[in-house]
PAGULUM-830057 format. One record per residue (C-alpha): z, x, y; residue in one letter; residue number from 1. Coordinates in pm, whole numbers, padded with zeros to 5 digits, always signed. Layout:
N
       c3       c1       c2   residuo   num
        Z        X        Y         A   NUM
...
//
This chain:
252
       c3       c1       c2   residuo   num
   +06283   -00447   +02085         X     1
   +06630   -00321   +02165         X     2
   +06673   +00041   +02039         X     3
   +07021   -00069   +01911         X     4
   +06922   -00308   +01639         X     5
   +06899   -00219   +01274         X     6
   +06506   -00169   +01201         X     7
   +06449   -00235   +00824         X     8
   +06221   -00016   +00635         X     9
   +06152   -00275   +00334         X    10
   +06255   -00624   +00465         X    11
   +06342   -00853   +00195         X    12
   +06099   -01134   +00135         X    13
   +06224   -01467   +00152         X    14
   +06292   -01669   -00183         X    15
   +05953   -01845   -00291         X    16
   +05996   -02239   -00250         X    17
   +06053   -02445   -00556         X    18
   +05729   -02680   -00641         X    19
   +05884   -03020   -00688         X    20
   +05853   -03212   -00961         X    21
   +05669   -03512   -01067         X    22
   +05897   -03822   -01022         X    23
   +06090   -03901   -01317         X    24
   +06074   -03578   -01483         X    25
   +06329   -03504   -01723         X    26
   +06289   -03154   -01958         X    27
   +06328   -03278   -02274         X    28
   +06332   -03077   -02603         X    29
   +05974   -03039   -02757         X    30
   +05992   -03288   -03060         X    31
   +06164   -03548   -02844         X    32
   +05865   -03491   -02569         X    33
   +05621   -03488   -02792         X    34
   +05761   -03843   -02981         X    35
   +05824   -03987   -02585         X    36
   +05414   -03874   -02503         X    37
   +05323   -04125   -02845         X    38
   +05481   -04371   -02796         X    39
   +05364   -04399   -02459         X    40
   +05033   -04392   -02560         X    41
   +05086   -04610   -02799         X    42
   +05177   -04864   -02543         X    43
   +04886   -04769   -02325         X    44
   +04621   -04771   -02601         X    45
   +04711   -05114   -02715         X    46
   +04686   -05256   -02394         X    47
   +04393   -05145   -02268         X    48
   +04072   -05040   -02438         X    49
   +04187   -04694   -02553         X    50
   +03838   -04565   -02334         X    51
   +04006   -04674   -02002         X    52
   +04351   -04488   -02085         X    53
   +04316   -04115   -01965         X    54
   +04547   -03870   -02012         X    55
   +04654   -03899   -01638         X    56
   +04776   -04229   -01743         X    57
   +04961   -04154   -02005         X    58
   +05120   -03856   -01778         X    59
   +05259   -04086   -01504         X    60
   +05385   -04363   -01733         X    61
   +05595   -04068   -01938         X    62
   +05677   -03911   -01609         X    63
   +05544   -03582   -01707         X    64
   +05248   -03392   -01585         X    65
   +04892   -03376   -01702         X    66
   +04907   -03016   -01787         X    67
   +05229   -03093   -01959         X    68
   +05035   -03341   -02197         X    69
   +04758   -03101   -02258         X    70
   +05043   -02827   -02380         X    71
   +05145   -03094   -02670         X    72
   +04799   -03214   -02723         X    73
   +04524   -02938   -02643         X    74
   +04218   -03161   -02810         X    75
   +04280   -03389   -02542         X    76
   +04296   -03757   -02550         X    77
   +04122   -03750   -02874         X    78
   +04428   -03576   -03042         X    79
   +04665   -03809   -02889         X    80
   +04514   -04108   -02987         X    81
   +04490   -03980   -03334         X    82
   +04866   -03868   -03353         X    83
   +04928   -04213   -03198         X    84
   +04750   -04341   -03491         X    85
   +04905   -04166   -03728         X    86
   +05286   -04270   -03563         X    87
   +05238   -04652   -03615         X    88
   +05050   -04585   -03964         X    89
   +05337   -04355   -04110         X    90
   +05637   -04626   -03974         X    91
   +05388   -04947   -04139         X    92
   +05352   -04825   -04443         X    93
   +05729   -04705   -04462         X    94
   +05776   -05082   -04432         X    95
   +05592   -05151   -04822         X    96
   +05907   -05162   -05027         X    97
   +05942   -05408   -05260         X    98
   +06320   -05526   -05324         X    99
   +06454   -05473   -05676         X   100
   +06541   -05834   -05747         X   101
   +06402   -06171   -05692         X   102
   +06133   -06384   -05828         X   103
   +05734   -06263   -05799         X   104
   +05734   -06451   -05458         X   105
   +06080   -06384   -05278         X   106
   +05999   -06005   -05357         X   107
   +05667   -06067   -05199         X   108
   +05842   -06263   -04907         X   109
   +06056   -05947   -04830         X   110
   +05757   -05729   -04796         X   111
   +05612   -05930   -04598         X   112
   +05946   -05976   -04369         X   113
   +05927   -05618   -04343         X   114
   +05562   -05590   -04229         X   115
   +05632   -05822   -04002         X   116
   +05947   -05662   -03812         X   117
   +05678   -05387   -03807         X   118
   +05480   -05572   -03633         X   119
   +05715   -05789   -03412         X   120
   +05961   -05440   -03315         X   121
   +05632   -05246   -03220         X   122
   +05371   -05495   -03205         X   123
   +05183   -05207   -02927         X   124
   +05133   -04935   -03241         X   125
   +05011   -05255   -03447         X   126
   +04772   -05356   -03227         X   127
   +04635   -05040   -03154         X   128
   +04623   -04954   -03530         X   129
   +04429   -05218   -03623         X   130
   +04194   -05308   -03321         X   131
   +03828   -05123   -03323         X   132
   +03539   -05102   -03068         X   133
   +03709   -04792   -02920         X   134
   +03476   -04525   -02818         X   135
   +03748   -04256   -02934         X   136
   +03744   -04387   -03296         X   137
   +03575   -04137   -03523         X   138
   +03566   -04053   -03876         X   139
   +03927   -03932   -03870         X   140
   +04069   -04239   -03670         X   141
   +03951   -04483   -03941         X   142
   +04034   -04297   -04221         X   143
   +04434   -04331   -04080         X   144
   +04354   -04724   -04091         X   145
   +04172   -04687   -04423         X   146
   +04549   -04535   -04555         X   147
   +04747   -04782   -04465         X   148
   +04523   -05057   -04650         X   149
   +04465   -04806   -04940         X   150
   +04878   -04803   -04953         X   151
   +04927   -05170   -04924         X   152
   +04638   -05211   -05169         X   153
   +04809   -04980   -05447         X   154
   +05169   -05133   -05363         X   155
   +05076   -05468   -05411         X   156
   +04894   -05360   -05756         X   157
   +05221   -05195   -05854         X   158
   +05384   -05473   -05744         X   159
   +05157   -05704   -05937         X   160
   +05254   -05493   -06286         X   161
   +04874   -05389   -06267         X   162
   +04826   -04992   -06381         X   163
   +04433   -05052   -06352         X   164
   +04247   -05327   -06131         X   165
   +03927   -05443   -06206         X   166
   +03647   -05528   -05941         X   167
   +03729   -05902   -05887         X   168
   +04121   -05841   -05898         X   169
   +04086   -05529   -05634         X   170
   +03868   -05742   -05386         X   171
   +04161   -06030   -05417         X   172
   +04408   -05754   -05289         X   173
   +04179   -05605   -05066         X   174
   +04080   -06006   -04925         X   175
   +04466   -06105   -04917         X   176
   +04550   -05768   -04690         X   177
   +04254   -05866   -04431         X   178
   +04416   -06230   -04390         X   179
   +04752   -06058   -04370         X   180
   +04563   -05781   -04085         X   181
   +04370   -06088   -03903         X   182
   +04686   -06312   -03926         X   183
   +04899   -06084   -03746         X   184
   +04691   -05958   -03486         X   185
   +04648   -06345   -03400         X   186
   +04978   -06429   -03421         X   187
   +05072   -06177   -03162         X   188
   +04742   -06299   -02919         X   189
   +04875   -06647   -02950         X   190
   +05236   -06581   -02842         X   191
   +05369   -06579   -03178         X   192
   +05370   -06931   -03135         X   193
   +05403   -06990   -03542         X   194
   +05778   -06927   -03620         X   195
   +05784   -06602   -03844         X   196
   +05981   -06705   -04121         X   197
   +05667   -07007   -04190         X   198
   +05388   -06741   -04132         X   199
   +05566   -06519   -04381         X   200
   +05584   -06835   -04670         X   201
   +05207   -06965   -04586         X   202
   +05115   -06632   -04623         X   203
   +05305   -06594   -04996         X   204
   +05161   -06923   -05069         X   205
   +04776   -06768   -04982         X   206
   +04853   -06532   -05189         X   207
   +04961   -06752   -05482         X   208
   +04626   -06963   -05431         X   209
   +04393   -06707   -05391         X   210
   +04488   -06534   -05703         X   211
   +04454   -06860   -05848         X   212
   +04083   -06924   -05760         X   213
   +04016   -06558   -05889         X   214
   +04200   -06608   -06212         X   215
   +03960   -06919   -06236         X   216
   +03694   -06633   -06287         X   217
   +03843   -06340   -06408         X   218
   +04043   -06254   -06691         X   219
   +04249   -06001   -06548         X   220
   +04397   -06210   -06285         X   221
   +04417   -06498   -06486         X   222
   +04672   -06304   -06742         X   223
   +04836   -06145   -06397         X   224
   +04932   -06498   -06260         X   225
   +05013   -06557   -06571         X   226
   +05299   -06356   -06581         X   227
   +05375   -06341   -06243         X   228
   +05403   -06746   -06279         X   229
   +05640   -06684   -06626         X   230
   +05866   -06484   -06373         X   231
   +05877   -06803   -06122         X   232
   +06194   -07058   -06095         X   233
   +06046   -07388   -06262         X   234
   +06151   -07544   -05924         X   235
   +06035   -07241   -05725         X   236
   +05783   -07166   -05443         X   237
   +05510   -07142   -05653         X   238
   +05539   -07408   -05885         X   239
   +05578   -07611   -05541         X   240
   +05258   -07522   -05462         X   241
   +05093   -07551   -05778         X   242
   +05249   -07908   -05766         X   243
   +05079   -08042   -05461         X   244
   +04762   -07876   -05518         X   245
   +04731   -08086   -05814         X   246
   +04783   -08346   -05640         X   247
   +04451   -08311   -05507         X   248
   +04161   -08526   -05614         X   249
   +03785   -08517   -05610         X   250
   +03596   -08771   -05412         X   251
   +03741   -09138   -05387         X   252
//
């Protein structure tokens, strides 16, 4: 070494190198991050069998990282799915309002036009609402599907003018919500191949028939479709119905 240069006694160390970042990362502020990580996996869970989604998924279609995911969610995948769960429940049954005016079955019409924008905007959180045989499901999972049907259940009473339902009215509302359930979730297999607007009516018209049959054995809903059917335009959906279904005849 040449006895002119400067020795240092405490060199300076050089600046530590900056770990890059995942692809696609963007800091984001917490709630947003946290709403971005849902709906992601609400995407994921729907199309695939929530088993087969891990959290490393869900990391690299958000563009964060895993330990990222595990700082929103710390129980996992479990938690996730469940907040996922919760998302689409909280946003479906916002969608149970049941317009001021209108006849019985235009204000049931409009419900049902909202449930199905629901379901049509974010048909992902539907489907993976509604669809079982997950081996993350637990207790908790179907208790956040159980309150969404318990809501539509006590809407539809309320709608219905009904402060107390009996056993045979409750298991028409209860029966009418699982065709509504099992009618979407096909509708969106099949392509949506059934324009809305005509799902929407048969489904108001199932309605109208099924409480029919029940009021054919029960009092209750008998003097419910009674006044429901007071409430009806003479030349109306209903009494459309009604019309051609007695129509119908018996044997030759």
């Amino acid at each position: 070494m040449n006895a002119s240069e400067p020795v240092a006694d405490n060199p300076v160390p050089s600046a530590p190198k900056e770990r890059p970042r995942r692809s696609g990362y963007r800091r984001l502020p917490v709630q947003q991050r946290r709403e971005q990580l849902i709906a992601v996996a609400l995407e994921l869970f729907s199309t695939r069998p929530p088993d087969e989604v891990s959290l490393d998924d869900v990391a690299e279609a958000s563009g964060a990282s895993r330990p990222l995911v595990y700082r929103y969610f710390a129980g996992g995948k479990q938690q996730l799915y469940e907040a996922a769960l919760n998302s689409a429940a909280e946003e479906l049954i916002s969608r149970f309002t049941v317009p001021p005016r209108g006849t019985p079955t235009e204000q049931l019409g409009a419900v049902l036009d909202g449930y199905f924008s629901f379901v049509a905007e974010h048909a992902a959180g539907y489907g993976a609402l509604l669809r079982g045989g997950s081996v993350v499901e637990t207790a908790r999972t179907g208790a956040i599907v159980d309150r969404v049907r318990r809501s539509a259940l006590r809407r539809t009473l309320r709608y219905m003018g009904v402060p107390e339902a009996g056993p045979r009215l409750t298991l028409l509302v209860r029966s009418w919500i699982s065709v509504v359930e099992a009618s979407s979730l096909s509708w969106l297999d099949e392509g949506r191949q059934i324009p809305q607007r005509q799902l929407r009516e048969w489904l108001v018209d199932e309605f109208v028939a099924m409480t029919a049959a029940t009021a054919a054995h029960d009092p209750q809903s008998a003097e419910v479709l009674t006044g429901l059917l007071a409430l009806e335009a003479p030349d109306g959906r209903a009494a459309a119905l009604l019309a051609r279904l007695g129509t119908l005849r018996v044997g030759a």
